[in-house]
N, C-alpha and C positions, 0 to 999 in steps of 0.2 A: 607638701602642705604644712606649715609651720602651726603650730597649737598655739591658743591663745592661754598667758599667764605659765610663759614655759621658764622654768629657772635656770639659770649661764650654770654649766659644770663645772664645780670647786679646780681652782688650779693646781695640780699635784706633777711633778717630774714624770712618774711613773705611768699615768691616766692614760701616753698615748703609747704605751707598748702593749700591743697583743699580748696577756696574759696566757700562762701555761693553762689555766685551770678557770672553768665559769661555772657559778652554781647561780642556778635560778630558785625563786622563792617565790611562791606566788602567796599576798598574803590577806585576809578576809580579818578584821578587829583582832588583832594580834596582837598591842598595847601591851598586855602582860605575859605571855609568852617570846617576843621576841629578842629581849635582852637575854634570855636565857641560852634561845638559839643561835644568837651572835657570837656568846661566847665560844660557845660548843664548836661552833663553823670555825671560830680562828684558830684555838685549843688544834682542832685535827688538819686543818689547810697547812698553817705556817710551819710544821715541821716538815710538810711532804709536798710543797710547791714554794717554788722563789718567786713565782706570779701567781696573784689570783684574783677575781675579782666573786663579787657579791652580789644578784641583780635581784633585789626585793621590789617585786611587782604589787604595787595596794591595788583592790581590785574594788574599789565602789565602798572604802572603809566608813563605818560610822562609830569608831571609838578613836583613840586619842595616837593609832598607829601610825598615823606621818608625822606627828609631833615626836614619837619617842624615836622613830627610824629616822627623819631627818636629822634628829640632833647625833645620834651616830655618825651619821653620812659627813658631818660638818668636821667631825673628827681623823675620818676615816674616810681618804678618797675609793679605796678597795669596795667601799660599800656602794652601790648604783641604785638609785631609787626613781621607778616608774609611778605615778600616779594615775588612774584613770578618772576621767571626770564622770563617771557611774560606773555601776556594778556589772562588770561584761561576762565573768561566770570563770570557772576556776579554767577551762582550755585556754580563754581569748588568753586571761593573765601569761599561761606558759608560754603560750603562741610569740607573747610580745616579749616574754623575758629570752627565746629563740632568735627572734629576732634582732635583738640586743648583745648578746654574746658573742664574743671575741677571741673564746677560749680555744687550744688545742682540743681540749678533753671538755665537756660541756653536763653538765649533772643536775636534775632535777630531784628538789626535795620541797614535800610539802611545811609547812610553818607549825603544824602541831605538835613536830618532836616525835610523832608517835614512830619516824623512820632516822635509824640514831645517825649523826653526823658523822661519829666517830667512825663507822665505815665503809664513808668514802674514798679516802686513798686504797684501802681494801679494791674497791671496785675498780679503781683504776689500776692497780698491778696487774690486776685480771686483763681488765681489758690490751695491758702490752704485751698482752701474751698471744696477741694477734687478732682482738675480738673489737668491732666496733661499736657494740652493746653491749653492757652489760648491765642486767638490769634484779631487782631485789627480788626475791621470794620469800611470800611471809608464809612462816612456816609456823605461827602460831600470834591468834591478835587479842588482844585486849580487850574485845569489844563485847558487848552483850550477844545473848545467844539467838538474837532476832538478828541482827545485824554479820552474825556469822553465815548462820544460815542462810540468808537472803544474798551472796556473796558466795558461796559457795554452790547455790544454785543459780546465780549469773555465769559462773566460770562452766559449769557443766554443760548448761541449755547455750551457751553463746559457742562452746565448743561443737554444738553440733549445727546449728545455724549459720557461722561466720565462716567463706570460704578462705579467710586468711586464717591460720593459724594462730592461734595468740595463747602466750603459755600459762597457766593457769595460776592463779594468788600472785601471779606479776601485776604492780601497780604503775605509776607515774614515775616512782623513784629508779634512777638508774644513771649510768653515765654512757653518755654516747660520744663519739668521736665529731670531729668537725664538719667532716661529709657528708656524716648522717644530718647533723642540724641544717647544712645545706638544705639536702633534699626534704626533712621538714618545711624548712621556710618556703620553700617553692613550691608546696601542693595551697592550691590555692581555695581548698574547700571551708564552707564557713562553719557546718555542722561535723566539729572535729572531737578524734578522740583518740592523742596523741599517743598511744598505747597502742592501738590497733596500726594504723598510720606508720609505728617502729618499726613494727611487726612485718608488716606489706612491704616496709624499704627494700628486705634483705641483707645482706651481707651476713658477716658470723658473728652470730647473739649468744650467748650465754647467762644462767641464772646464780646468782650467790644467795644459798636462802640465808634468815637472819631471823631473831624473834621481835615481830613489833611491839615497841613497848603501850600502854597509857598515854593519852592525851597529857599533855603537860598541865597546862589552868583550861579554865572556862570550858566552855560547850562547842563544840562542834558550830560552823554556821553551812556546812553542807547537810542539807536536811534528807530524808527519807527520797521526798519528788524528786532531789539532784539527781540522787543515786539512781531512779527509774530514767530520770532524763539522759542519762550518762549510759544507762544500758543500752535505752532503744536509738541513741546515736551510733552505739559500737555497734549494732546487730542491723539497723537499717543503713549505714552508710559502708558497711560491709560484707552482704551478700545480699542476693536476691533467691536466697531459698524460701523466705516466706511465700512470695511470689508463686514460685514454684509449688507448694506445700497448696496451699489454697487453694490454684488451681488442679491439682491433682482429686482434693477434697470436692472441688465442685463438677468436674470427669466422672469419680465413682457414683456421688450424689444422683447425678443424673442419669447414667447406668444403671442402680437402685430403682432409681423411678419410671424408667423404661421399661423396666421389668417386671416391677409393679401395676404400672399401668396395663400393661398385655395381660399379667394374671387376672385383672378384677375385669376386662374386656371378655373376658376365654368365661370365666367365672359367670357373669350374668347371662351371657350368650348360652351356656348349657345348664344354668339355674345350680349351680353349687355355690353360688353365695345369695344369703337371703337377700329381701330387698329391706334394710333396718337402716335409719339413719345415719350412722356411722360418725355422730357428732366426734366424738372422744377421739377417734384414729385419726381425722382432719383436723381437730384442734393440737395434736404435737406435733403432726408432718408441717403443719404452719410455723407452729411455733419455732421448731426446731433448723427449717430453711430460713427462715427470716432471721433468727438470731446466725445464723452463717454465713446470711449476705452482709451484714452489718459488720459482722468481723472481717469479711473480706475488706467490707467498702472502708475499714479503718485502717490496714494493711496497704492498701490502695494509699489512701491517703498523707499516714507517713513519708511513703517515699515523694508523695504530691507537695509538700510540706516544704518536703529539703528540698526539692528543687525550684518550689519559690524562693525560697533562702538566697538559693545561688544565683538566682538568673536578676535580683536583685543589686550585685554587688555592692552592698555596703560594707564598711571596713568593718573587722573583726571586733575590733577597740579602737578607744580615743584616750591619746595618753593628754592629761593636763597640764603635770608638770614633772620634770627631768631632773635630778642631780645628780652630780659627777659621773652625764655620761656622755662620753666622746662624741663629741659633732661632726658631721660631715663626710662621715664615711659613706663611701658607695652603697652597702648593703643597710644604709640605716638613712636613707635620703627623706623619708617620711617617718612624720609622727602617728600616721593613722594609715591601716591596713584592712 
């Protein structure tokens, strides 16, 4: 399916060789951070690859980042610019910069700087050491002490919920091999979270921890709700131990009250319990089953949620417009996925 208001890929010698090297970027009002990151990305690529390309994903920008990323692009055929015709959310963006890559070696880094460029080829020396991920470990972050902790109790509560394994303070940032992007591209789920997703592929993974630095400019535009939205995708599209966990809860619950009910039966039948209202005792056992059903029936419902998602197939993203990136290849026959 061809997008409407798609731009022809700058003509460049080089555009249609498979590059050694792909870095995707997914990018949210980047405007003034991005010239920074461009530099940094070529500064550490051009001594350590003879190919490489650049795939800057705008995901539903609303500052002046296709203006400043375009005019790059117009310089630099190495650089590949996705636009989406709305904001599809920081996965679709990876999803479609996945999509796109042509690389041996394939490496995700978010646009904030806070995960440095300069130790990328780092990642990849690791990675020929036989490892088809290798991915970053922050081993100390910049961020406020809400934002730490709220992160550090996802990694704990998710390791004991998620039956894949996922390694703790590993982010997005990492480089993977090209069979791993393969089999990314090929899961066809829409509520994704490409971390978890790595993790489940298999193969041999290993972590390089690093210190994340500060946000470069501006403010964040992944907000508090992302971060929740991004949990309960990793922990509901990941196991079904909640499931489990509920129902267990509602098995003793009711065992409890089996038992209870036989005692207050035995109880009046031989006059050991008075005959008194008992308002108080029936006002928490309510309270407390009702607020339990609700938490099931929301648990219930997540997973009811994602499977409307799916049974939907709507594409992940809509890309609007393209520059300098190769047409026509088999694994890139659509604009929308």
């Amino acid at each position: 399916m061809a997008t409407s208001d798609e731009l022809q890929p700058n003509s460049a010698s080089h555009s249609e060789i498979s590059p050694d090297f792909s870095v995707i970027v997914p990018i949210y009002n980047s405007a003034n951070i991005f010239p920074e990151l461009y530099k940094r990305l070529i500064t550490a690529l051009e001594p350590a690859f003879s190919t490489f390309e650049i795939i800057a994903v705008l995901d539903g920008c609303r500052d002046a980042s296709f203006e400043v990323i375009s005019a790059r692009a117009a310089q630099d055929s190495r650089l590949k610019v996705l636009e989406f015709s709305r904001n599809f959310g920081h996965q679709a963006a990876l999803t479609a910069g996945l999509n796109h890559a042509r690389g041996k070696w394939v490496a995700i880094i978010d646009d904030d700087l806070e995960d440095p460029p300069e130790i990328l080829p780092q990642f990849v020396a690791k990675a020929r050491e036989g490892f088809d991920v290798v991915y970053g470990v922050r081993r100390k972050r910049k961020r406020s002490l809400v934002h730490r902790a709220l992160y550090r109790l996802f990694y704990r509560i998710s390791g004991l919920l998620m039956d894949t394994k996922i390694p703790n303070d590993a982010g997005d940032f990492c480089v993977m091999s090209a069979r791993v992007r393969e089999i990314l591209v090929s899961m066809p789920e829409n509520n994704r979270y490409l971390r978890g997703m790595r993790a489940w592929s298999g193969f041999k993974q290993t972590g390089v921890e690093y210190e994340r630095c500060a946000r470069f400019a501006d403010e964040s535009g992944y907000s508090l709700n992302k971060y929740f939205e991004l949990a309960f995708n990793g922990i509901f599209s990941f196991s079904y131990k909640p499931l489990k966990y509920v129902t267990f809860i509602g098995v003793l619950v009711a065992i409890l009250s089996i038992e209870e009910s036989i005692r207050i039966v035995y109880g009046k039948l031989t006059g050991h319990i008075p005959d008194v209202p008992g308002w108080a005792y029936l006002t928490v056992a309510v309270l407390f089953l009702s607020g339990l059903q609700l938490v099931a029936i929301g648990i219930i419902g997540e997973y009811i949620a994602r499977i409307y998602d799916e049974v939907k197939q709507r594409p992940k993203y809509i890309v609007k417009t393209k520059l300098n990136v190769v047409q026509g290849k088999a694994r890139d026959a659509s604009d929308w996925r």
